[in-house]
ROLO-975852 format. One line per field, with one value per residue (C-alpha): x, y, z; chain; residue number from 0. Coordinates in steps of 0.2 Angstrom, whole numbers, plus 5000, padded with zeros to 4 digits. Layout:
X	X; ... $
Y	Y; ... $
Z	Z; ... $
chain	A; ... $
resi	NUM; ... $
***
This chain:
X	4828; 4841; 4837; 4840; 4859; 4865; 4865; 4845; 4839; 4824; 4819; 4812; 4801; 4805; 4825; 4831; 4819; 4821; 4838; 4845; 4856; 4861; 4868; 4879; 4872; 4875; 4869; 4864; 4853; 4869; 4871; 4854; 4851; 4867; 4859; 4842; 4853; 4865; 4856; 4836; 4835; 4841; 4835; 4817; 4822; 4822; 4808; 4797; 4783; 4766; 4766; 4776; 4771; 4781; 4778; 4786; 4793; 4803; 4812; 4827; 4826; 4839; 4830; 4821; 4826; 4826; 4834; 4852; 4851; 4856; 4841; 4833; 4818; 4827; 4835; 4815; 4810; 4826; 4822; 4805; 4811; 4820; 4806; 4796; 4811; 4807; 4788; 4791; 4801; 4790; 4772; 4766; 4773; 4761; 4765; 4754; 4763; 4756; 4763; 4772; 4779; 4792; 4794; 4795; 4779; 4790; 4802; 4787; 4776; 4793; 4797; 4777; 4777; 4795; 4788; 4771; 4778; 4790; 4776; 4766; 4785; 4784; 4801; 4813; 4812; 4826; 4840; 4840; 4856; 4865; 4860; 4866; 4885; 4884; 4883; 4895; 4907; 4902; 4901; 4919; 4917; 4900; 4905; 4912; 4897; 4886; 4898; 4895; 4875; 4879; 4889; 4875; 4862; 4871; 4866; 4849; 4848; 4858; 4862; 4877 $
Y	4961; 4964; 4948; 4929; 4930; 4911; 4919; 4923; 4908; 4919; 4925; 4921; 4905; 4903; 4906; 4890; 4890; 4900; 4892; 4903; 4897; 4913; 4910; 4918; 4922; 4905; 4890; 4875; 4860; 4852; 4865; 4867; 4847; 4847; 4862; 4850; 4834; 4840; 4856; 4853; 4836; 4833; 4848; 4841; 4819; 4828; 4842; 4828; 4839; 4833; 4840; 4850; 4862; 4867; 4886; 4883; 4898; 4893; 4910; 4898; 4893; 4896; 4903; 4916; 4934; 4939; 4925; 4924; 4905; 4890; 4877; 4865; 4856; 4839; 4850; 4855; 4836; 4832; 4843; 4836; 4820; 4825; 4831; 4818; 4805; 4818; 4817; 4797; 4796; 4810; 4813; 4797; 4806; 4822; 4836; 4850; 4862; 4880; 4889; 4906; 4912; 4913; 4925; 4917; 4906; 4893; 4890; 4890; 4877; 4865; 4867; 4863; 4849; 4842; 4845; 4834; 4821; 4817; 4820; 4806; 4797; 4795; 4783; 4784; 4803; 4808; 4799; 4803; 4792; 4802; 4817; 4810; 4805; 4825; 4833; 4821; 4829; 4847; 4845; 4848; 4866; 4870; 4861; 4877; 4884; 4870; 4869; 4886; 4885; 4868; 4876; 4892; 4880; 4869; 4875; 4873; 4857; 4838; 4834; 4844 $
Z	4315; 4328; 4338; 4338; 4345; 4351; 4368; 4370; 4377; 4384; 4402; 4419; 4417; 4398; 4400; 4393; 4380; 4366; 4356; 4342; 4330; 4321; 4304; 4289; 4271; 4260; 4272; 4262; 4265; 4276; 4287; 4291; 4293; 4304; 4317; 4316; 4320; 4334; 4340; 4340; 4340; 4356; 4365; 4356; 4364; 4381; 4382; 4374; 4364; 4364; 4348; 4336; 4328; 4314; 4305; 4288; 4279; 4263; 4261; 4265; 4247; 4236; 4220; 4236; 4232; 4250; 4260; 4257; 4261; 4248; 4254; 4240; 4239; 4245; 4259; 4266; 4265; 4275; 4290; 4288; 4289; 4306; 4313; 4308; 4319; 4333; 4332; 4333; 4345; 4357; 4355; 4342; 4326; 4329; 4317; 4311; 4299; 4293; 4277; 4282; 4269; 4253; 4239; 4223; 4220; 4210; 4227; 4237; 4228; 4225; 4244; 4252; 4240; 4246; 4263; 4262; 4250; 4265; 4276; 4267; 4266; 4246; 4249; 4236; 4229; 4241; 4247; 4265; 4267; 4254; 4263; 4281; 4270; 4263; 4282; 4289; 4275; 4279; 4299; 4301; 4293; 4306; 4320; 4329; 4327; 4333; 4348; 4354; 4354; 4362; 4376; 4376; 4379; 4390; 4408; 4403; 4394; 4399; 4382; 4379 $
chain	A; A; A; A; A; A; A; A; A; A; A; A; A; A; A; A; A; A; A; A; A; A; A; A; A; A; A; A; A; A; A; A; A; A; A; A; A; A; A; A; A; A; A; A; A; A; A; A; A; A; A; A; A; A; A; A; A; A; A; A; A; A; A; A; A; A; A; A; A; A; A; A; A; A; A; A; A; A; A; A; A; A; A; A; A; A; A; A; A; A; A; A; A; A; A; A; A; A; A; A; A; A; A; A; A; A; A; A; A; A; A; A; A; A; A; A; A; A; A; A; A; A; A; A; A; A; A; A; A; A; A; A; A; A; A; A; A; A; A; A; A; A; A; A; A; A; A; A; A; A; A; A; A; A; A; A; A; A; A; A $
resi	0; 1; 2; 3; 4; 5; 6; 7; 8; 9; 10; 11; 12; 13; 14; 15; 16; 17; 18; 19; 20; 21; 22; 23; 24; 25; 26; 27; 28; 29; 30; 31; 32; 33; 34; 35; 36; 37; 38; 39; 40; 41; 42; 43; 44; 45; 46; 47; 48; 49; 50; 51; 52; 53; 54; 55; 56; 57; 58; 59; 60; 61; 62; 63; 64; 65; 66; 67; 68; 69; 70; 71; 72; 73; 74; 75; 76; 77; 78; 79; 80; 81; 82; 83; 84; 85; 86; 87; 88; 89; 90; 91; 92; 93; 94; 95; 96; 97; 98; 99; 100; 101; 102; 103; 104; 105; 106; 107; 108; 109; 110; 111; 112; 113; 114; 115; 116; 117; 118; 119; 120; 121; 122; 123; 124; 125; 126; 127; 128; 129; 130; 131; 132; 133; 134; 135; 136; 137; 138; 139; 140; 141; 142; 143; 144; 145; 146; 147; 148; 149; 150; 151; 152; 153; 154; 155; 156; 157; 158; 159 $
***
């Protein structure tokens, strides 16, 4: 609580490496993809992780009580499926994934489950290309949003 503004980007040695992107009550599964896709996704190409280690808490769900966020199942395997392009494209598709947290058990089991099917890549029970058509459609709404972290983290990283 009272942390995690766009403009902490962290201190001394780390400054550059702590990117925030601080959002309103209500964010669905294209918002969320879109910060992934034109926020942490290229900071992630450059810094080139050996690993990535990835702390899943689904309080992002929408059926959550505490959240506030509108994220589904098909909105988890998504991100998952961004990371997994990441982990490809950086350390040999290395991902180890923890289970943080949730509060209510049917959200929570649907989401780990979306998760590691896509882990496994169980093709056809999301539509990733219908997904990429929804965020291209909702971008427009985000895009100032996405901007301003992009100009935040600018000085520290060549991709924006």
């Amino acid at each position: 609580p009272g942390t995690g503004a766009a403009k902490e980007f962290g201190r001394g040695r780390g400054e550059g490496y702590t990117v925030n992107a601080p959002l309103s009550t209500g964010c669905d599964d294209s918002i969320f993809a879109n910060i992934y896709v034109h926020v942490l996704k290229p900071i992630a190409l450059i810094y080139q992780p050996q690993l990535i280690l990835v702390s899943a808490g689904f309080d992002i769900h929408h059926r959550d009580p505490l959240g506030g966020m509108r994220v589904t199942e098909t909105g988890f395997a998504r991100l998952m499926n961004i990371l997994k392009d990441v982990a490809r494209s950086t350390c040999s598709g290395k991902i180890v994934v923890t289970l943080e947290g949730g509060y209510d058990l049917s959200a929570l089991s649907g989401s780990a489950k979306a998760v590691l099917l896509e882990m496994r890549e169980d093709d056809g029970w999301v539509d990733h290309e219908k997904c990429r058509k929804q965020e291209e459609t909702e971008y427009p709404g985000i895009e100032p949003g996405i901007e301003s972290i992009q100009n935040i983290q600018g000085r520290f990283w060549k991709c924006f």
